[in-house]
TORRORO-916526 format. One record per residue (C-alpha): residue number from 1; residue in one letter; z, y, x. Coordinates in steps of 0.02 Angstrom, whole numbers, padded with zeros to 5 digits. Layout:
<sites>
SITE_num_residu_zz_yy_xx
SITE_NUM_A_Z_Y_X
...
</sites>
This chain:
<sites>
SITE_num_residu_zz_yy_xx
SITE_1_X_-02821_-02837_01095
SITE_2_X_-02866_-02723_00913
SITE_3_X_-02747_-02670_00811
SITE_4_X_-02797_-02687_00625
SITE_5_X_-02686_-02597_00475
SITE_6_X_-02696_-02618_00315
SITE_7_X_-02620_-02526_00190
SITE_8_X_-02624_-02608_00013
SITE_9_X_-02540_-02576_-00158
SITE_10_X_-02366_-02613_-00106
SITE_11_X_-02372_-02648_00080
SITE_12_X_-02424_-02594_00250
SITE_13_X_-02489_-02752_00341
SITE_14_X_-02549_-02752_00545
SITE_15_X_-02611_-02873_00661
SITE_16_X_-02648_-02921_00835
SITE_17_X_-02834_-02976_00847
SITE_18_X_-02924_-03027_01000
SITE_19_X_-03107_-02987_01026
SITE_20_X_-03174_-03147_00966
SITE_21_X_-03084_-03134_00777
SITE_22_X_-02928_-03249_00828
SITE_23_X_-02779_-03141_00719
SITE_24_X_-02606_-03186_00850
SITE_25_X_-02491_-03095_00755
SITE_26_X_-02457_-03023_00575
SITE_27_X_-02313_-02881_00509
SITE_28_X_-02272_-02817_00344
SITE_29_X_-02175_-02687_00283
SITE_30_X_-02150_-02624_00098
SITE_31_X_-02213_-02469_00002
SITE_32_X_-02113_-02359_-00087
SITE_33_X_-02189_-02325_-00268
SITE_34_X_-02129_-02207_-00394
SITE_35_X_-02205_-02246_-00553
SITE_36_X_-02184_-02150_-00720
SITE_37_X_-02257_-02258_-00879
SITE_38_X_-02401_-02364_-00868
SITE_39_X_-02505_-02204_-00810
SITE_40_X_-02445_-02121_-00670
SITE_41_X_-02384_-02194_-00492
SITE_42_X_-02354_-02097_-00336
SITE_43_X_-02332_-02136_-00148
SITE_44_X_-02233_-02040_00000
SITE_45_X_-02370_-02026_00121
SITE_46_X_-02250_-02026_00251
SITE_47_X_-02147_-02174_00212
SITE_48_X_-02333_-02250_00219
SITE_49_X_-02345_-02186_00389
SITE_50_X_-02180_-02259_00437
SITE_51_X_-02213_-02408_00349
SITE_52_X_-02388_-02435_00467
SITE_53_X_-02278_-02395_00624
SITE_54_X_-02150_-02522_00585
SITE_55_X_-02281_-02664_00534
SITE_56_X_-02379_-02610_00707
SITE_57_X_-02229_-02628_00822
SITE_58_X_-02159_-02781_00734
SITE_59_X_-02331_-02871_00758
SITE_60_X_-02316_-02801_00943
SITE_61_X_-02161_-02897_00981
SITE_62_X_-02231_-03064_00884
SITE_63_X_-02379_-03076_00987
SITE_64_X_-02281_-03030_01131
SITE_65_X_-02419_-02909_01196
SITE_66_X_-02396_-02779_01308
SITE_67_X_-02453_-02577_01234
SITE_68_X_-02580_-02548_01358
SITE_69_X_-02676_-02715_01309
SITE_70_X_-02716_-02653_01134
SITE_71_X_-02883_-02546_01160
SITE_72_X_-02943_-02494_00980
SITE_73_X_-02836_-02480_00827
SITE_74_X_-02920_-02449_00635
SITE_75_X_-02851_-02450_00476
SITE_76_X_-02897_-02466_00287
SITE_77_X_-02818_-02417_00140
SITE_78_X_-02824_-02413_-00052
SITE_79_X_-02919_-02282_-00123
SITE_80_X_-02759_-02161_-00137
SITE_81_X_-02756_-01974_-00150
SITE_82_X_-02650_-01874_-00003
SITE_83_X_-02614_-01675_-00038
SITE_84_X_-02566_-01564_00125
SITE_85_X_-02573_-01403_00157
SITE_86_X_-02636_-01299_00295
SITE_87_X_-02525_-01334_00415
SITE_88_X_-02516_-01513_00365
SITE_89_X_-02370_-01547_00272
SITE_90_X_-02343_-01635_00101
SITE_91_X_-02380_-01555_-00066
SITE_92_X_-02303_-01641_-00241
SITE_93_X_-02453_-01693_-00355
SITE_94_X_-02365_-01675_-00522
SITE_95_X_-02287_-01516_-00594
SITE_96_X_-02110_-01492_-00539
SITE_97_X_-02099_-01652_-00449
SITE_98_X_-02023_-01694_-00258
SITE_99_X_-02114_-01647_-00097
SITE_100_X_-02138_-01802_-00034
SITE_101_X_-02226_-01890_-00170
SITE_102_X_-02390_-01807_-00105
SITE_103_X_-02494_-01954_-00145
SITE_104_X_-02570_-02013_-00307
SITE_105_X_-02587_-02214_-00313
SITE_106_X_-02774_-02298_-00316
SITE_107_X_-02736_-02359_-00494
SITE_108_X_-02648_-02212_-00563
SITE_109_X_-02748_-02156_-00727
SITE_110_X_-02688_-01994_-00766
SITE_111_X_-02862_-01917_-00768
SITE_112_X_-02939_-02001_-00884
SITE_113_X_-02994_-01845_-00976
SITE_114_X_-03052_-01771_-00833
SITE_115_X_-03157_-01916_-00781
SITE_116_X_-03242_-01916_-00965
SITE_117_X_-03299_-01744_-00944
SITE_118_X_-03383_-01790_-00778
SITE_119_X_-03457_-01938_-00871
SITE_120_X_-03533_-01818_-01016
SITE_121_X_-03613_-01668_-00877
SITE_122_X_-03724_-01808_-00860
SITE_123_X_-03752_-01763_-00671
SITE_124_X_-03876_-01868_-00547
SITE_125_X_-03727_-01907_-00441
SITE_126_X_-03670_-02039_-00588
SITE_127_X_-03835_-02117_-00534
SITE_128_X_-03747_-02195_-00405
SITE_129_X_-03572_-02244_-00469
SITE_130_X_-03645_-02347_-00616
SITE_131_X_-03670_-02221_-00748
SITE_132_X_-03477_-02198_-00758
SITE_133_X_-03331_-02091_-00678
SITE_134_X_-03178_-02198_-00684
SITE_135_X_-03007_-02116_-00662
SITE_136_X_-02982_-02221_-00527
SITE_137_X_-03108_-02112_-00423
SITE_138_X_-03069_-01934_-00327
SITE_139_X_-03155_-01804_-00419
SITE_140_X_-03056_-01839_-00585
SITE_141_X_-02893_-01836_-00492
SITE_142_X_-02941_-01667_-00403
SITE_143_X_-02981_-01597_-00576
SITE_144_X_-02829_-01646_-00643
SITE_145_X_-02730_-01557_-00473
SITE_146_X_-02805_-01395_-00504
SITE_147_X_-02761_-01363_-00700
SITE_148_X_-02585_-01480_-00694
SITE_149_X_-02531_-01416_-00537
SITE_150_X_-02610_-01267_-00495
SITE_151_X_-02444_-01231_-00374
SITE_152_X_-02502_-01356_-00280
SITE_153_X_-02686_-01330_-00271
SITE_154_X_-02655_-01154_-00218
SITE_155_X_-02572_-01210_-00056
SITE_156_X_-02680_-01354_-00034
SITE_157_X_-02774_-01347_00139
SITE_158_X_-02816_-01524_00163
SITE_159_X_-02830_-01667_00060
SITE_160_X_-02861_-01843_00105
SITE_161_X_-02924_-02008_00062
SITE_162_X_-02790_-02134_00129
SITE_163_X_-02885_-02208_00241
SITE_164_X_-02927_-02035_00322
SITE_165_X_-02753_-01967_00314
SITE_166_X_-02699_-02126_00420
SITE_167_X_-02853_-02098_00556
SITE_168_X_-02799_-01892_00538
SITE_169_X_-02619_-01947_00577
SITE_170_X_-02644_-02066_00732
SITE_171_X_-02805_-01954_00802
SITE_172_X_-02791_-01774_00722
SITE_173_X_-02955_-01788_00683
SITE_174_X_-03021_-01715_00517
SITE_175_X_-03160_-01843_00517
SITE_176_X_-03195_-01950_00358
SITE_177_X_-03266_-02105_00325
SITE_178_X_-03431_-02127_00233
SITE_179_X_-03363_-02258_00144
SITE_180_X_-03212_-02159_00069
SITE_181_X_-03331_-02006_00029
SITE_182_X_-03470_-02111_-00037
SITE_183_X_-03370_-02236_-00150
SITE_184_X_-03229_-02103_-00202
SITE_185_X_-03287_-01920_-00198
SITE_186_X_-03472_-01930_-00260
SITE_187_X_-03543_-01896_-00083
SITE_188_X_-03720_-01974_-00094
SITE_189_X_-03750_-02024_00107
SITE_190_X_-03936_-02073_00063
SITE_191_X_-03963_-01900_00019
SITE_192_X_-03994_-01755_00150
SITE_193_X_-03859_-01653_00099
SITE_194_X_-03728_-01793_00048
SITE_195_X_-03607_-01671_-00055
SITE_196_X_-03686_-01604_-00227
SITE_197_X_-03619_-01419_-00231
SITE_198_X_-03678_-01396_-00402
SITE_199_X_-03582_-01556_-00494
SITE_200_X_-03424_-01478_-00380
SITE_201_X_-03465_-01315_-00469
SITE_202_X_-03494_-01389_-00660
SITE_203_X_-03338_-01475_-00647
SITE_204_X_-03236_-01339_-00584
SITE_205_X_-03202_-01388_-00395
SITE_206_X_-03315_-01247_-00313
SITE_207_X_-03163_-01213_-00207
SITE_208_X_-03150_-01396_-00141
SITE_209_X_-03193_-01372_00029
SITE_210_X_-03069_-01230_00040
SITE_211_X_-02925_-01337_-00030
SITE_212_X_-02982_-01523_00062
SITE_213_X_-03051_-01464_00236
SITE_214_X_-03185_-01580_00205
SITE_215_X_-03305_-01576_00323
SITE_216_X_-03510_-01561_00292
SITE_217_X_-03549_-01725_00336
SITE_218_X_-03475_-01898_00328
SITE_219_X_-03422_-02006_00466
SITE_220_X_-03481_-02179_00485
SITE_221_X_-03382_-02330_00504
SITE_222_X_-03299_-02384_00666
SITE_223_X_-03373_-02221_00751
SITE_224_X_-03232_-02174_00875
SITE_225_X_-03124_-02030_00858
SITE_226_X_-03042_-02006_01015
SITE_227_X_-02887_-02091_01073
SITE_228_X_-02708_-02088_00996
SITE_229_X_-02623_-01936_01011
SITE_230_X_-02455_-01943_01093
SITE_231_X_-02346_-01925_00932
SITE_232_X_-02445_-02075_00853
SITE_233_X_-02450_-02175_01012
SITE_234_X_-02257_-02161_01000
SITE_235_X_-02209_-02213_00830
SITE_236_X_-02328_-02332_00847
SITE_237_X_-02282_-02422_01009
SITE_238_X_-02456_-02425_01074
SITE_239_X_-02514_-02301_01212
SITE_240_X_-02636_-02165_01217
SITE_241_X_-02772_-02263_01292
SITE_242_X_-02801_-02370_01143
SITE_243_X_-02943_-02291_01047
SITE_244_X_-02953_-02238_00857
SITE_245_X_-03107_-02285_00748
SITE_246_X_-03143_-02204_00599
SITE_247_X_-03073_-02342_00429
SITE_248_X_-03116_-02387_00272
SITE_249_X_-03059_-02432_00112
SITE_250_X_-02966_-02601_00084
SITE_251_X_-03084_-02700_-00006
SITE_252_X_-03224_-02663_00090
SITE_253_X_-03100_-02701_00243
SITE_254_X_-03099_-02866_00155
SITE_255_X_-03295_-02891_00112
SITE_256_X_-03332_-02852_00315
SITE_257_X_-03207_-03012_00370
SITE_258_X_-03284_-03117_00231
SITE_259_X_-03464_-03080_00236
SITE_260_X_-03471_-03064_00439
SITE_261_X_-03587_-03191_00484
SITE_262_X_-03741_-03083_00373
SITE_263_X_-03714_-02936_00440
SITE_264_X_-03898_-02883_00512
SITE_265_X_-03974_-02994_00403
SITE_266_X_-04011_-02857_00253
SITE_267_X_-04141_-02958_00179
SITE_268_X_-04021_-03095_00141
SITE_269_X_-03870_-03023_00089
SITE_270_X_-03899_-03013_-00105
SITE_271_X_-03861_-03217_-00086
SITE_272_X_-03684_-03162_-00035
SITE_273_X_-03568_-03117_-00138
SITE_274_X_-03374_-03049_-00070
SITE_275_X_-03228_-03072_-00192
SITE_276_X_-03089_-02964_-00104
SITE_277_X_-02945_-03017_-00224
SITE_278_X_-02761_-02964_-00218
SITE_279_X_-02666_-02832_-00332
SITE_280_X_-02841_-02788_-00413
SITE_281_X_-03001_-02883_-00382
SITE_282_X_-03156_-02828_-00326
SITE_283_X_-03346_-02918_-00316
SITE_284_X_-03434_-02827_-00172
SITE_285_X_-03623_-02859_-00185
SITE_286_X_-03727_-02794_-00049
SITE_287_X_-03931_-02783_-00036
SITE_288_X_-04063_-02709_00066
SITE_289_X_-04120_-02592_-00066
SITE_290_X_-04015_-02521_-00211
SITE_291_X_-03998_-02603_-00354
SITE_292_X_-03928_-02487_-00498
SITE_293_X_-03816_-02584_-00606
SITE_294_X_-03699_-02506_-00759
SITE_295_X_-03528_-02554_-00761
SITE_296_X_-03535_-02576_-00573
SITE_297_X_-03476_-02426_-00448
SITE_298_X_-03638_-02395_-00330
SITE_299_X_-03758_-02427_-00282
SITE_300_X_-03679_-02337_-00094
SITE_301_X_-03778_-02324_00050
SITE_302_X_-03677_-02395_00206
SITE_303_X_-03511_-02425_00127
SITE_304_X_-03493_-02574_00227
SITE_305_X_-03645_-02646_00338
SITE_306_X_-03744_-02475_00399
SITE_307_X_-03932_-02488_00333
SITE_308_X_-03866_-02584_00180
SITE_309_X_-03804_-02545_-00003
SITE_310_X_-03652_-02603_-00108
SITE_311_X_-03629_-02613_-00296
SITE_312_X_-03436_-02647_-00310
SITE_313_X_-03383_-02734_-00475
SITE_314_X_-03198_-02727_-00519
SITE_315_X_-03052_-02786_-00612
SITE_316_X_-02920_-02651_-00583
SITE_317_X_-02753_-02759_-00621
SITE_318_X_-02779_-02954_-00592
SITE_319_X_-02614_-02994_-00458
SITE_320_X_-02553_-02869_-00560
SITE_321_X_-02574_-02945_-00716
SITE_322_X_-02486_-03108_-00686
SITE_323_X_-02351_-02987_-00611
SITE_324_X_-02340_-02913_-00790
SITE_325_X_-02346_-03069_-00863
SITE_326_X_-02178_-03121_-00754
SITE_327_X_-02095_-02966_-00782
SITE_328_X_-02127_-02948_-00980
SITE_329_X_-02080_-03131_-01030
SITE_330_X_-01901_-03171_-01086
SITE_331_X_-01894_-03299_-00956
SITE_332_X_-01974_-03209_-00815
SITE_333_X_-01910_-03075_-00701
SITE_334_X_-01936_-02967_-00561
SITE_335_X_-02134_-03049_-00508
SITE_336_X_-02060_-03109_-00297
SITE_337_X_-02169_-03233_-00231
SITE_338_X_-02015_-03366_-00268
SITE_339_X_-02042_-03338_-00438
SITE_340_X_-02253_-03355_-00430
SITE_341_X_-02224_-03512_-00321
SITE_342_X_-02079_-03593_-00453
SITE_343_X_-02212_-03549_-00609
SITE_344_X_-02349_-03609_-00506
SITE_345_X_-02275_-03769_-00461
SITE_346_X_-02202_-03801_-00643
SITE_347_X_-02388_-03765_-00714
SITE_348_X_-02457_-03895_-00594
SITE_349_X_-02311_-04030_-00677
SITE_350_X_-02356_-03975_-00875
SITE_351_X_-02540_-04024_-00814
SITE_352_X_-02483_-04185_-00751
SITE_353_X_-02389_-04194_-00895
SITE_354_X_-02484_-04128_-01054
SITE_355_X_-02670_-04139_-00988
SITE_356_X_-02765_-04027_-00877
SITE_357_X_-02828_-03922_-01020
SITE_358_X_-02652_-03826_-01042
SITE_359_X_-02622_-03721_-01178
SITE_360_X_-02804_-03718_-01234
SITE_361_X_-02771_-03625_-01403
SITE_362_X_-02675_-03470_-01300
SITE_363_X_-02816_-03334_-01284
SITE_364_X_-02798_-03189_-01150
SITE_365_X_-02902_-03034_-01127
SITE_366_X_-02867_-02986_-00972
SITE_367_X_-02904_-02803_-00964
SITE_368_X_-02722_-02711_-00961
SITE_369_X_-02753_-02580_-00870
SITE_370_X_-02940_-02556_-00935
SITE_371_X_-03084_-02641_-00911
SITE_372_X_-03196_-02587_-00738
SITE_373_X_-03326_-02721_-00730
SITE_374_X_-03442_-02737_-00811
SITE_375_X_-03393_-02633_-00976
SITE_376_X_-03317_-02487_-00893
SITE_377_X_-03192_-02445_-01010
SITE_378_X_-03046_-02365_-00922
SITE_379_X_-02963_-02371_-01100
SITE_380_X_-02971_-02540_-01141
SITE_381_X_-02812_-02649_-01177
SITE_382_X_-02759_-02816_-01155
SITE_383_X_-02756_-02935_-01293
SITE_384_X_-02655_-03113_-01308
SITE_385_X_-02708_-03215_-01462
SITE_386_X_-02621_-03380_-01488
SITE_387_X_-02429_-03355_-01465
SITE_388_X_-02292_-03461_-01563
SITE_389_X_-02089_-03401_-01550
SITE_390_X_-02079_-03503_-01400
SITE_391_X_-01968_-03411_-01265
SITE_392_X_-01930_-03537_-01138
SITE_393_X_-01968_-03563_-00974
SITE_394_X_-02120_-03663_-00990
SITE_395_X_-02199_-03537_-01111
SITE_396_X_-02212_-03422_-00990
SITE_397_X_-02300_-03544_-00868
SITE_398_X_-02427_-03584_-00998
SITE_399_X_-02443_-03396_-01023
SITE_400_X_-02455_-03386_-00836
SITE_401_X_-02608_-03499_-00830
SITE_402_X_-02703_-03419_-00976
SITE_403_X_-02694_-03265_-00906
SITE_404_X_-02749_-03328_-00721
SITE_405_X_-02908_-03439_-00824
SITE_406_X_-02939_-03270_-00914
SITE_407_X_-02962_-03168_-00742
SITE_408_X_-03048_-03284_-00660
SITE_409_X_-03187_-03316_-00813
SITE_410_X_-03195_-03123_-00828
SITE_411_X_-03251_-03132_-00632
SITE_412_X_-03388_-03247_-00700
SITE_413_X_-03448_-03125_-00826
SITE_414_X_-03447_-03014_-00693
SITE_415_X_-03560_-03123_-00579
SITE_416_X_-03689_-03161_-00727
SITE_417_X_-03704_-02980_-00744
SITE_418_X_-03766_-02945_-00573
SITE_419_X_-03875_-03115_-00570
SITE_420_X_-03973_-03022_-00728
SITE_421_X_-03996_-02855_-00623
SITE_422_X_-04068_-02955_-00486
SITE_423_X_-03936_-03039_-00357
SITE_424_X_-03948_-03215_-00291
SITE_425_X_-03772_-03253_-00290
SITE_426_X_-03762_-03408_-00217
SITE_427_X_-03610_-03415_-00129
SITE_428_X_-03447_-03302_-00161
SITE_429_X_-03345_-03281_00010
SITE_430_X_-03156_-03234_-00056
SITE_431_X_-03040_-03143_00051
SITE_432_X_-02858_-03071_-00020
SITE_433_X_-02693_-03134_-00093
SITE_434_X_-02781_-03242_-00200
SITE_435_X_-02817_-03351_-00080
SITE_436_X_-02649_-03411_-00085
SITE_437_X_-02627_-03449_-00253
SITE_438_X_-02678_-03637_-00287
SITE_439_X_-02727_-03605_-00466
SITE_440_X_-02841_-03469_-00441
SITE_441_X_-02928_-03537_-00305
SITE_442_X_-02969_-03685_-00420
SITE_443_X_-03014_-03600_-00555
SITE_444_X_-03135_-03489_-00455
SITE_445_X_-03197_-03645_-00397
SITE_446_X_-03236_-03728_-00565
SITE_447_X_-03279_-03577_-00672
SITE_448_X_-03388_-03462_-00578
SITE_449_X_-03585_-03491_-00572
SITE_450_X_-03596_-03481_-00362
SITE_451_X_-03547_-03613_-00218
SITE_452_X_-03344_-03527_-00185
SITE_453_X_-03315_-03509_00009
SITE_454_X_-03134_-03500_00094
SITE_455_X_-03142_-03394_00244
SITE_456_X_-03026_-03506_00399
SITE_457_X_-02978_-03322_00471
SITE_458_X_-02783_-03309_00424
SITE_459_X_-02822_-03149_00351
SITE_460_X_-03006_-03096_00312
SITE_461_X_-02968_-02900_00274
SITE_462_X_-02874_-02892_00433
SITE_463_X_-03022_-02960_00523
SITE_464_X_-03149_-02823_00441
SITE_465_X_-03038_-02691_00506
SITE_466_X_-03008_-02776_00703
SITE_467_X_-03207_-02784_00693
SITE_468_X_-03191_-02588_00666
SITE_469_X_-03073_-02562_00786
SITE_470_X_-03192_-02669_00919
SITE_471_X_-03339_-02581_00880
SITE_472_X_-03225_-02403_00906
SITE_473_X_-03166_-02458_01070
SITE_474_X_-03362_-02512_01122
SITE_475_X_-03303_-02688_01135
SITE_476_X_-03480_-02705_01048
SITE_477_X_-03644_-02612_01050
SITE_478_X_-03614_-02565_00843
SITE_479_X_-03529_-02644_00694
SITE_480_X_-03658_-02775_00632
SITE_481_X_-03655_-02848_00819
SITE_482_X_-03450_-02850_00809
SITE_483_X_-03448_-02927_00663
SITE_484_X_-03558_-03057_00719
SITE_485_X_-03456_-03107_00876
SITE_486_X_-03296_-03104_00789
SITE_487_X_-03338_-03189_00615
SITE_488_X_-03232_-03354_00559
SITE_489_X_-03323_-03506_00471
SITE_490_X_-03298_-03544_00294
SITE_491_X_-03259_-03683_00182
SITE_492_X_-03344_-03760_00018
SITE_493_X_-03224_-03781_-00107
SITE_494_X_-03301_-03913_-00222
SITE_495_X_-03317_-03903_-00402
SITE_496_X_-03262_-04012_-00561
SITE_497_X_-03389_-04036_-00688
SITE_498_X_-03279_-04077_-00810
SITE_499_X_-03173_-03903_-00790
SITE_500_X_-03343_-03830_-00794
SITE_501_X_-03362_-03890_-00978
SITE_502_X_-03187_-03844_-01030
SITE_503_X_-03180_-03640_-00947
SITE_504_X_-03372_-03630_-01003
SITE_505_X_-03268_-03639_-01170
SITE_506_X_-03152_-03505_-01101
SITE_507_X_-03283_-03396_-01065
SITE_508_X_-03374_-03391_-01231
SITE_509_X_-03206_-03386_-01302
SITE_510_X_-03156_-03222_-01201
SITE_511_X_-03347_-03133_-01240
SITE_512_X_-03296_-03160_-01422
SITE_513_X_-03133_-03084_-01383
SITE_514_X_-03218_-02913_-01321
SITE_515_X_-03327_-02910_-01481
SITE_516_X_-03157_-02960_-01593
SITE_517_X_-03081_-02793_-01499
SITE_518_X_-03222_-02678_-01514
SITE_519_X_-03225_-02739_-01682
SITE_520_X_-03060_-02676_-01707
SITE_521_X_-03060_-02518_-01636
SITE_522_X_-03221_-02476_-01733
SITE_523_X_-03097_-02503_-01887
SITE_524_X_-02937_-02366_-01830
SITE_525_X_-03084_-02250_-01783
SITE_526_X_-03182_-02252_-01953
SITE_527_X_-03010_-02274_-02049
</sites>
């Protein structure tokens, strides 16, 4: 048996997973978030620890397994930021603030100023994150640690990329993962020296590998690390025979499970597109050779398959914008999956009802929380266009689907943007929350300019990490083979042509949107 973790925006998720991809069980427990504006958001690395234990032994006692049958355990994790110091205990990452929230979220956007200034040294190592540093990325939010919190910086002795803190916690090993360092600390693997000590220098980090224990070179994926050590093997309720392989982060978790069946097959893959889809969404395009794209993080040597390279495309709040949409309309409330499934269900009767093409003069631009793909503008806002002084319940479930046709044509823009730098994209393999939400999945279907595949595996990210986890414990020669043996068939979802017609209308209408907006701000700046 593997033991896969992953550790998203507001859960810690783990599963039993035999060695041919069959997931027995499945555990959850909750995050704990502290978030202060629309800015800043902080974890308790610990309670994320905890969190992982309880979701591990809970899926233990489902499956009904026994500790010494699971042999390999991995885990994957948003791209969060974890401050320790030397001897390993948490540091607060704002001025003045708690111990324990040591951990700045994935999505926190604090350093946006910081990642500007990285974006104007014009250095080489923007080459390969798409021209842009996004706030969302490590550097920025190190930058930000040393002047805002210098307290903290001084004591800092090691600092983590989740996924590495939770491999550092259950091995002790100070390995980390060449997809964390390559996709989140401007670490260029395809390079002989893979750290750039003269872009750490211009932007003020020259003491970095003092204050992060990083070591010189990157780890790759499923590589083992040794075996749990005895406090992990504890809290966890597995034993010290089950082996640790080095993670990755979530969404390329996800794009492994979905996109299984071509690893190896390098020449192929730019046919394959992964959309790993939950609080944020991401389109994971992999190729044989880069393929530089703007408004696209990458290209990244061996971020998921080795001997391949990934452009990742994002949209950094998409569950999270039809979470805002519940929890800022009069009728709506706290965003529970009761609440999605009641506004779901009453959007599927107003169809019925009023016509397919619901609300069609309510406008959304879906970019709340900025814009990643493909204009990378981490200061772009949202903008609805269309709204009467209706309040009632069935507004909001109007606004509900606008918003959901919005993300799901912005993925299309997304998609004709890489076709035009040179992918195939014929088929789009989605894995993530969104696979449970009925009026995504047909949207996705009907709007978006590739064949849409639905993975059968119960959950596809969960199956990227097992496949990590199998490969760590040498249930497999290397990761391309594991993922091979332990991929899951897919299903076509079929198209309607005439929903094509109608969101090729909601597409054209959200491009005019982004020229209405820039149109806009061009009139505050010059007034």
């Amino acid at each position: 048996m593997l033991v896969a973790v992953d550790v998203g925006t507001a859960s810690a998720r783990a599963g039993l997973v035999t060695s041919s991809g069959r997931l027995v069980s499945r555990a959850e427990h909750p995050l704990k978030l502290k978030r202060m504006g629309s800015d800043i958001a902080e974890y308790d690395s610990e309670q994320i620890w905890e969190a992982v234990a309880e979701a591990v032994r809970a899926s233990l006692r489902l499956a009904g397994v026994r500790a010494d049958e699971a042999v390999g355990i991995s885990f994957d994790a948003t791209c969060s930021l974890v401050v320790r110091d030397g001897n390993g205990a948490p540091l607060p990452v704002s001025p003045g603030g708690e111990t324990r929230w040591d951990t700045i979220a994935w999505f926190d956007h604090r350093a946006q100023a910081e990642a500007e200034e990285c974006t104007a040294g014009g250095h080489h190592v923007l080459d390969f994150i798409g021209g842009t540093m996004s706030p969302e990325m490590e550097v920025p939010k190190l930058m930000w640690l040393k002047r805002h919190a210098p307290e903290s910086w001084g004591q800092a002795g090691q600092i983590f990329d989740l996924a590495d803190f939770l491999t550092w916690k259950a091995s002790g090993s100070n390995a980390r993962s060449a997809c964390t360092l390559t996709c989140k600390w401007a670490y260029l693997a395809h390079e002989g020296q893979g750290w750039q000590p003269e872009f750490l220098t211009s932007v003020g980090l020259d003491d970095l590998f003092e204050r992060a224990g990083l070591p010189e070179q990157a780890s790759p994926i499923g590589k083992a690390l040794g075996p749990l050590n005895e406090a992990a093997a504890t809290q966890l309720g597995l034993t010290t025979g089950c082996v640790v392989g080095v993670g990755l982060i979530d969404a390329h978790a996800g794009a492994l499970g979905a996109l299984a069946d071509f690893a190896g097959d390098a020449t192929n893959l730019h046919r394959h597109l992964a959309l790993v889809a939950g609080t944020s969404s991401c389109v994971m395009a992999l190729s044989e050779h880069p393929m530089p794209m703007p408004g696209a993080w990458g290209p990244y040597a061996n971020a998921v398959f080795p001997g391949s390279w990934l452009n990742e495309a994002g949209q950094s709040a998409t569950g999270a914008l039809l979470d805002h949409v519940l929890r800022m309309h009069a009728a709506g409330g706290e965003p529970t999956q009761q609440l999605h499934r009641r506004v779901i269900e009453r959007v599927l009767a107003l169809r019925s009802s009023e016509g397919v093409d619901l609300a069609p003069q309510l406008h959304v631009l879906p970019d709340f929380h900025g814009n990643r793909s493909p204009l990378a503008d981490p200061r772009a806002l949202g903008v609805i266009s269309g709204l009467s002084l209706d309040s009632d319940f069935d507004s909001l479930c109007r606004l509900y689907w606008r918003s959901a046709v919005a993300v799901a044509v912005q993925v299309r823009h997304i998609i004709e943007v890489l076709k035009a730098r040179g992918y195939a994209a014929e088929t789009l393999h989605i894995a993530g929350g969104h696979s449970h939400n009925p009026l995504l999945m047909e949207l996705y279907a009907d709007a978006l300019p590739a064949v849409v595949i639905e993975s059968t595996a119960a959950d596809p990210t969960l199956l990227g990490v097992a496949m990590v986890a199998a490969t760590a414990a040498g249930l497999h020669v290397d990761l391309p083979t594991a993922c091979r043996a332990m991929a899951q068939p897919g299903i076509q979802r079929s198209a309607n042509l005439e929903a094509r017609l109608r969101l090729e209308r909601d597409y054209r209408s959200q491009l005019a949107m982004q020229r209405h907006r820039a149109e806009l701000v061009a009139l505050g700046v010059t007034g």
